[in-house]
C-alpha positions as CSV (number, residue, x, y, z in Angstrom):
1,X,0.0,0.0,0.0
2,X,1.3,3.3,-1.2
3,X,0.6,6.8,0.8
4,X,-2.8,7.7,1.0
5,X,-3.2,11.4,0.8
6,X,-6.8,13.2,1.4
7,X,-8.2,16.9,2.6
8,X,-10.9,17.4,5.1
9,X,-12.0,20.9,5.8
10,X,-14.0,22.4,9.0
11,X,-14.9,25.9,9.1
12,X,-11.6,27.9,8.2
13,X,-9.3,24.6,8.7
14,X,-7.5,22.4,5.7
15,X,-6.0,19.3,7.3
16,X,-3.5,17.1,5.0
17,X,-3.8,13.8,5.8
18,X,-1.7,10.9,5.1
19,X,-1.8,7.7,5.9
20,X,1.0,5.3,5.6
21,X,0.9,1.6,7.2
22,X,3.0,1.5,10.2
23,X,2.7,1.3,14.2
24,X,0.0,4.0,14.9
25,X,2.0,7.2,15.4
26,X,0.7,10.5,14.5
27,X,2.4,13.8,13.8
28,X,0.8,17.0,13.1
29,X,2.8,20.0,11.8
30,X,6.2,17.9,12.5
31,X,5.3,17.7,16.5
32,X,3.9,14.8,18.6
33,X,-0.3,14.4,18.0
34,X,-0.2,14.5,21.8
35,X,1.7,18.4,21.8
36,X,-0.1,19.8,19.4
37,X,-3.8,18.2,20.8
38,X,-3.0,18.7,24.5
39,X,-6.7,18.5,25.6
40,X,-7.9,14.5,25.9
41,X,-11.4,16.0,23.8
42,X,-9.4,17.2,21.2
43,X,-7.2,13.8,20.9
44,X,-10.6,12.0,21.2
45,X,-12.3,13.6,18.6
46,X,-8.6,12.8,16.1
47,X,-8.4,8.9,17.1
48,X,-12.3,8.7,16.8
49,X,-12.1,6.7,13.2
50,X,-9.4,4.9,14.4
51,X,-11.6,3.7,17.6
52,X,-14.3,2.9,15.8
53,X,-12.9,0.7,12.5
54,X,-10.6,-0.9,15.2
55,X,-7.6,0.1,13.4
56,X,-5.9,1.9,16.2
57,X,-1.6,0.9,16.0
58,X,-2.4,-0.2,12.3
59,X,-1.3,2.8,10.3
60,X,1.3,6.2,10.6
61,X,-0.6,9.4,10.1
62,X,1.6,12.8,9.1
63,X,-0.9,15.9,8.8
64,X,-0.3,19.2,7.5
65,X,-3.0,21.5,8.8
66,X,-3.7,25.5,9.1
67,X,-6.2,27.7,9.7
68,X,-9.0,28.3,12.1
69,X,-8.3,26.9,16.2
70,X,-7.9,24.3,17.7
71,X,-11.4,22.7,17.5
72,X,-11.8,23.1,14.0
73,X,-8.8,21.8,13.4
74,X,-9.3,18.5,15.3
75,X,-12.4,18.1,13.2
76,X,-10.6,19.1,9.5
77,X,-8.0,15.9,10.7
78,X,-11.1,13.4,11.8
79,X,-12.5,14.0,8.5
80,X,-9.1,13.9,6.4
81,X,-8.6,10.6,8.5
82,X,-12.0,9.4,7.9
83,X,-12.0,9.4,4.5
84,X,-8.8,8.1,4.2
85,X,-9.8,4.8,5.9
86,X,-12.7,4.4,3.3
87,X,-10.6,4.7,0.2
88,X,-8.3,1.8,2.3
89,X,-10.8,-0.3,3.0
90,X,-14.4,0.4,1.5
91,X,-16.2,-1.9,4.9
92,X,-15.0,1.1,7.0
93,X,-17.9,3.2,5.6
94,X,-20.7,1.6,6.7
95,X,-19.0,2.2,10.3
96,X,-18.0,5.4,9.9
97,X,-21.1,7.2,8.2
98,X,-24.0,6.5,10.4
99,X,-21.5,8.6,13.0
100,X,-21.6,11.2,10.6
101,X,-17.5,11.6,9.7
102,X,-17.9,11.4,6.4
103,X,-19.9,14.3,6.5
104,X,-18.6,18.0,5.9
105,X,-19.7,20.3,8.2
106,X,-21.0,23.4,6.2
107,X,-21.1,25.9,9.0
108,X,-19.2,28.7,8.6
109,X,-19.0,32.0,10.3
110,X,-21.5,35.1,8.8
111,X,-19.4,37.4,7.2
112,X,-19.7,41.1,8.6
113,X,-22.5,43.2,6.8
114,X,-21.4,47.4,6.5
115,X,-23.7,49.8,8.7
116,X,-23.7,47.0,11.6
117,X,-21.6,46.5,14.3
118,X,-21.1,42.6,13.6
119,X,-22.8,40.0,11.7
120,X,-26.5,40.7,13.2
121,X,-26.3,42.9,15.8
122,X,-26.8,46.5,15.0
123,X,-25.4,49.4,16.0
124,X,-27.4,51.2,19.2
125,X,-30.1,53.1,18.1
126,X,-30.9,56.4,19.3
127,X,-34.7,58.2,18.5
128,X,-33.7,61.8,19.8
């Protein structure tokens, strides 16, 4: 098995996945998963596909990924991963959809409209 390489995206994040068989280590931006994840939700939500295919010390992951904060992040690599284990093995879908990982997450933040303070909210209004 060559390198599998695949994107997944969350709000302002782009996470490079790829997957190489090995003994389960991951790196993100060249420093440990465990560094760059320090929070155990973060690190749950990135080992989630691995969890649940049962494929946990099976393959070396390297991601690239920039943009948006931590959170986002986390969820750009679960996808990136998730769809990486699909195109490995096509059985790992019907594990990993009903969870919804395959799924892109559309929401993004409302851009800033001009004569208003932020997205909604409006700037006070005074009557005299």
């Amino acid at each position: 098995m060559e390198v599998i390489h695949k994107i997944g995206r969350r709000k302002t994040a782009v996470a490079r996945v790829y997957v190489t068989p090995g003994n389960g280590s991951i790196t993100v931006n060249k420093k440990a998963f465990e560094t760059y994840f320090p929070t155990p939700t973060l690190q749950y939500k990135v080992k989630q596909p691995f969890t649940l295919t049962e494929t946990v010390d099976n393959y070396d992951v390297n991601v690239n990924v920039y943009g948006g904060g931590p959170t986002g992040q986390a969820e750009a690599v679960r996808l990136a991963i998730s769809r990486a284990l699909c195109e490995i093995d096509a059985e790992n879908r019907s594990v990993l959809k009903p969870e919804g990982l395959l799924t892109r997450d559309p929401r993004m933040v409302e851009r800033k409209k001009f004569g208003q303070k932020k997205a909604r909210k409006k700037f006070q209004f005074s009557k005299r």
